[in-house]
Structures are given as structure tokens and as C-alpha cells.
N, C-alpha and C positions, 0 to 999 in steps of 0.2 A: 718243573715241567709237568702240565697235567697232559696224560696219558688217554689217548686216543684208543680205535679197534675193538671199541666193547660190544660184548651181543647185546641185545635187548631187553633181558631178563637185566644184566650188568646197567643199563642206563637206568633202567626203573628203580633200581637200588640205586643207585646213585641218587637219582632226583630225590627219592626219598627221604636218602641222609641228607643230603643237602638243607630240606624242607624241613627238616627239625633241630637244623644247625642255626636256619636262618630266624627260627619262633626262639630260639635259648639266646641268641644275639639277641633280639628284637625284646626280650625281656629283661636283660642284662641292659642295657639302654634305658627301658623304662624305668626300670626300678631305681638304675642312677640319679635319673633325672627327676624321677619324683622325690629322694631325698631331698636332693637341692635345691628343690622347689620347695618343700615343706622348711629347708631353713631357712629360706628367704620370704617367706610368708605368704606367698604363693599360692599353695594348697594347704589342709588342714594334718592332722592327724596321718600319716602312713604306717600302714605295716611290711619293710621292706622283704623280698624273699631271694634274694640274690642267693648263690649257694643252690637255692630247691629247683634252678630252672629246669634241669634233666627228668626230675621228678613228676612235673606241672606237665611238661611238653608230652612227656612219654606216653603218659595217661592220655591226656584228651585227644592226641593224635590216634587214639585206637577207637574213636567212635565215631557215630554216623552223622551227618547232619541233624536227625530227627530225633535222636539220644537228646538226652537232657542231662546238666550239668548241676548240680548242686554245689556253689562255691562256699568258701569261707574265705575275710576278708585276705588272703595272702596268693590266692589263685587267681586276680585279674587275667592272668597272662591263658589261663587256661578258658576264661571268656574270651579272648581275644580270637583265642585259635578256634573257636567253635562262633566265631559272626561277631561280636558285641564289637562294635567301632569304639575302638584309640581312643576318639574324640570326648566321648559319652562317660570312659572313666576318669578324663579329666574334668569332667563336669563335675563326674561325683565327687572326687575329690577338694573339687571347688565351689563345694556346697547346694549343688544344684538338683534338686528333684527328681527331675528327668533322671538325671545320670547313672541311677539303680536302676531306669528302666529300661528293660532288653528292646529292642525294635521285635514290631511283631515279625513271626517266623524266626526268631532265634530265641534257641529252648536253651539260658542262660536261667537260672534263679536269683535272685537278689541274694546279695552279700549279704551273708548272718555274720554277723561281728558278735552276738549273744555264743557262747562256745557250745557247739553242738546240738542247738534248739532246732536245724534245719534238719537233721537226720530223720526225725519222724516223717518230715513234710516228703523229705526223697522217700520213703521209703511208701508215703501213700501215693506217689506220683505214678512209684514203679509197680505198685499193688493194683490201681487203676489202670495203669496202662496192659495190664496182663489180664484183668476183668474183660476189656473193651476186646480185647485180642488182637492188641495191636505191637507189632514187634522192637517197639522202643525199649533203650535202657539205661537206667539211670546210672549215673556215676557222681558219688556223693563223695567230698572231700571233708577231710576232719586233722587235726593235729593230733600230737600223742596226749597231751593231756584232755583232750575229749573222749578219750577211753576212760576217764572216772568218771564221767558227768552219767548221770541216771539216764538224759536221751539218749546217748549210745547202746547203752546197756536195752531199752524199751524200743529202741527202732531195730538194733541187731535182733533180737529176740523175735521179733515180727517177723522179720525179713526169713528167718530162719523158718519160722512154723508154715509162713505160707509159700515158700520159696520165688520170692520175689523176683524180676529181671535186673538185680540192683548190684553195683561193684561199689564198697568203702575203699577210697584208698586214703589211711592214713600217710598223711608226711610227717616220718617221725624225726624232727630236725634237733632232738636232744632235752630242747628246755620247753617247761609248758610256763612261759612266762620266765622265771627266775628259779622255777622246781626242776632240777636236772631229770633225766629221764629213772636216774637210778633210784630216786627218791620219790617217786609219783606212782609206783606201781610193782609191787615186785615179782609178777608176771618174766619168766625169760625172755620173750620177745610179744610185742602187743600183736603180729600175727594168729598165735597162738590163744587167744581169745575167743577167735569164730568157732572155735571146737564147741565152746559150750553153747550156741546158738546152734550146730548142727549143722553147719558147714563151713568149707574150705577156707583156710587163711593159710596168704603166702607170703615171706618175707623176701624182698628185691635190695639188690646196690639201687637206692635210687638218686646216686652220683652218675648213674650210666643210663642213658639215654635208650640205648639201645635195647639193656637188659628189661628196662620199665617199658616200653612198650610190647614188648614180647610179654609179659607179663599179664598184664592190663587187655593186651588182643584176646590171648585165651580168656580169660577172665569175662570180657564183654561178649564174644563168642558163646560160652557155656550159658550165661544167663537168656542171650535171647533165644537158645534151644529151647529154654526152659529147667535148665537143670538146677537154676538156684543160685543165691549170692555166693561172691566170693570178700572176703576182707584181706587188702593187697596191703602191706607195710613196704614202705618204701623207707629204710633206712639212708638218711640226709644229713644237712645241718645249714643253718641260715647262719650268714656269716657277719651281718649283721644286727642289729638290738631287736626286741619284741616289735616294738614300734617307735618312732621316732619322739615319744614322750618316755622313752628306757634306757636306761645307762648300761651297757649290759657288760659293761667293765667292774663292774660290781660284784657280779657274781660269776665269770668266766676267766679263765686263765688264760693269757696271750699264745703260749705252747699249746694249748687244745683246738685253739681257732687254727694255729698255723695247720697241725695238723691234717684239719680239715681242708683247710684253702687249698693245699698240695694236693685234694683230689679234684678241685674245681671241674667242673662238670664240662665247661666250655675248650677251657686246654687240651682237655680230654678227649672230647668228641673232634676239637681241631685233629690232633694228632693222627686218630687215625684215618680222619677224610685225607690227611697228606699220607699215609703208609699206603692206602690207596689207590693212590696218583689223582685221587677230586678235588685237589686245593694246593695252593703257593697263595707267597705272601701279596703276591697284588691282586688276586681273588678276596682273601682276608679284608682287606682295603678298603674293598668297591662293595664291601657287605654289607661293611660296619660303617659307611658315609652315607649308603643307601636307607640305610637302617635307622640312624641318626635325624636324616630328613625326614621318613616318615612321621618319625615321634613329633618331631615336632611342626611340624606341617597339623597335626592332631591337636598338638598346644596350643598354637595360633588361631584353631577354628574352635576353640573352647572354650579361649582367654576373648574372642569376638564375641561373645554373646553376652548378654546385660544379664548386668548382676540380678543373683536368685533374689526374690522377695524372701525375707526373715520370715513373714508372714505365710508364708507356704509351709513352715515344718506342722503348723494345726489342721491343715486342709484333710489331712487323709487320716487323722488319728480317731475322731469322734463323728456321728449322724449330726448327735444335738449335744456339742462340749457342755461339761458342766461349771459353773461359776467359777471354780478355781482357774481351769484350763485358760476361759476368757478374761479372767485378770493377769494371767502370764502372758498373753499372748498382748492383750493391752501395753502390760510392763515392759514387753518388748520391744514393739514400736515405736512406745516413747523414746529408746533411746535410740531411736536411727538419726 
């Protein structure tokens, strides 16, 4: 029985939770369905993030429309929540051009799939935006194993000396690829990192929706003061492979995944909208069928549209390609 008589302040929290219960469903959904779609040959390549939904959500729900989002291929859902239509990342995923590209007025960056090459770019976005004097702030995502990579190391560094409006929030989901976390760094927690750049790193449950937003609000708060980046670790775990070209039964123990599934981020946040009194099970219901439509209502308007040209991947690489380029791209052709 959901429980009536709330003041105001009590409905505004509610709607709240509700609104970040409804983006973890709504990603939990997509990322199903993009499996299945990648193994029915559907879509290309995924990288699923099931498991990091509390993570993804927590974060981007704490910025403004005008913020800018710096993804990496595993934070679709955090484009979602910040404008980038459904529709447009199934394009991408079905080879289509367009489908990295944001609609204008939604400050989405293109998916870096290179690990951690996007960090400089946030970090010159957020260094420009604080030039111009304009009160945007970036919010750059990175995994745990992009704390080796040298752009981390040369865009935190930056961000530090000139105190940038910029928030890192690593998702650290355990494995960078097949390297356990324990073996990639032997740092006590990759929070603990922003120390040597000269400011603030904080370590979050980022299984809890709650706790990650509350996090990430101070966090983006402090920077458009001006007080300087924060580096947010959101301790996680993706429950399934790197990407759907990974076995990740290879190198994972069945007892460690369970482990982790017992905190699943959704049960979680279920439970307590029902301690509550904001949820029963035929609310549950009408979420996750409502939810279901959209996605694919998104699928339908993506699988409509005529297939990419092959010949598009050269369009935007070169002014004036050079011979080789034009004999690939020749090469290619031919075998349409």
C-alpha cells in the first residue's frame, strides 16, 4: 500500500527517488537488450554496464542541463539522462554516423572508446569554460584502469594547477579489461590519487544511488564556486564481460560475481522506495512495461532508417586522404 499525507518537501523527495529508480530501470533494460541484440547480429560490438547503473545515474543526475558530460564507451545511460535520444545510440551501435552525434544544445561528448584520451579534452572544455566565465561544469568519466594511462595522469595534473570547474568520476568496477584492480595499481584506493594533483578525491558505494549522488552534488557544486576539481571513485562492479567480444569467465570466479550481484544497485534502491511506502509490486510492473516500450519504441525508429553508407567511415578522417586511405576505401566498396 503506497502511503499518502506527505508534506511537500516528502513529495519532492519522492519524485526524486522515483526519477533515478526510473533512469537505473531504464538502463537495466537497455543494456539487456543491447546484449541480445549484439548476439543476434543486430548491433556491432557492446560494452555492457549492468551492475554500474547506480553509479552512471547518481552522477549525471547532479548536473545542470548546460554541464557537459564527457563519456566513455560504458556511460550511454548517463547521455541519456543529460538529452541524447535512445534512438541516436542505437544508430551508433548500428554503425551509423550520425549516432556519436549529440543533437545540438545537448552537451554530450562523443564516446572515447581510446581509454582515457577524452580526459585532456574535458579538462580543456572545463578550462575554457572558466576563461569565457561561464558557470558550466564538466563531468568526465574514466574506469579504473585509465588511472595508468599517462592522459589521466596530464589532464588531472592540469585540472589541478589551474583549478578547473571539472569532476572525474572514475567507475571502478574491479577489472580493467582482464587486470583485476589489485593488480593494475597498487595505490589503496584510486580516490587517493587527486592528492598528488592538489585536490580532493573521494571514495563512494557506488552500488548506492543515493550515496553517489550526494557525492557528485557536492562535488559539482564546489567546482562551479570555483573551488577546483574533485576525483569521485565510485567503487562498483559490471556484472557482466568487458564487452561482448570477452569471455570473462576466464578470468573471474563465479563466488565474486555472486557476491557482487547481492548488492545489485536496483533491488536495492527497490527496497527502500518500499520501506518508504513509494512502491508495491504493481507500480514495479507499470515501470518496467513502460520502460520496456520506450526502449524499444527507440529500436524501431533506428532499425527505420537506411542503412549507413560503409563509405561514410572516410568522410570526416582526412581534407585531402592520402592514396592509401583511397585504396581502402575503394577496397571497401568493392565488396558491398
Amino acid at each position: 500500500m503506497l502511503r499518502g499525507n506527505r508534506s511537500p518537501e516528502m513529495e519532492r523527495a519522492r519524485a526524486e527517488m522515483l526519477r533515478l529508480y526510473r533512469w537505473m530501470v531504464l538502463g537495466r533494460v537497455f543494456d539487456e537488450r543491447a546484449v541480445a541484440l549484439q548476439r543476434q547480429g543486430r548491433i556491432g560490438t557492446y560494452g555492457p554496464f549492468a551492475g554500474q547503473e547506480a553509479a552512471i545515474v547518481g552522477s549525471a543526475t547532479a548536473l545542470r542541463p548546460h554541464d557537459w558530460i564527457f563519456p566513455t564507451y560504458r556511460e550511454v545511460l548517463a547521455g541519456m539522462i543529460h538529452g541524447f535520444p535512445i534512438s541516436r545510440y542505437w544508430l551508433l551501435f548500428r554503425g551509423h554516423v550520425t549516432g556519436g552525434m549529440a543533437p545540438e544544445g545537448i552537451n554530450v561528448f562523443p564516446i572515447s572508446i581510446s581509454i582515457g584520451t577524452h580526459l585532456p579534452h574535458a579538462v580543456g572544455a572545463a578550462w575554457g569554460a572558466r576563461l569565457l566565465g561561464h558557470d558550466t561544469v564538466v563531468l568526465a568519466y574514466l574506469g579504473d584502469g585509465a588511472t595508468s594511462k599517462g592522459d589521466f595522469h596530464e589532464a588531472l595534473n592540469f585540472a589541478g594547477v589551474f583549478k578547473v570547474p571539472a569532476v572525474f568520476v572514475c567507475l571502478n568496477n574491479q577489472w580493467a579489461i582482464s587486470v583485476p584492480r589489485t593488480t593494475q595499481t597498487a595505490s589503496d584506493t584510486l580516490a587517493q590519487k587527486a592528492a598528488a594533483y592538489g585536490f580532493e578525491g573521494v571514495q563512494v558505494d557506488g552500488m548506492d544511488v543515493l550515496a553517489t549522488y550526494q557525492v557528485t552534488r557536492t562535488a559539482v557544486d564546489k567546482a562551479r564556486r570555483g573551488d577546483g576539481p574533485t576525483l569521485i571513485e565510485a567503487v562498483c562492479y559490471r556484472f557482466g564481460p568487458h564487452t561482448t567480444a570477452d569471455d570473462a569467465t576466464r578470468y573471474r570466479e563465479d563466488a565474486d560475481v555472486a557476491k557482487w550481484r547481492a548488492l545489485d544497485p536496483l533491488p536495492r534502491m527497490r527496497a527502500h522506495l518500499v520501506a518508504q511506502g513509494s512502491w508495491d509490486d504493481a507500480a514495479e510492473a507499470r515501470l518496467w512495461a513502460e520502460v520496456r516500450d520506450e526502449v524499444s519504441q527507440a529500436l524501431a525508429a533506428a532499425e527505420a532508417e537506411p542503412a549507413s553508407d560503409p563509405g561514410a567511415l572516410f568522410d570526416h578522417a582526412y581534407a585531402n586522404p592520402p592514396a592509401t586511405v583511397r585504396e581502402q576505401r575503394r577496397s571497401l566498396l568493392a565488396e558491398k
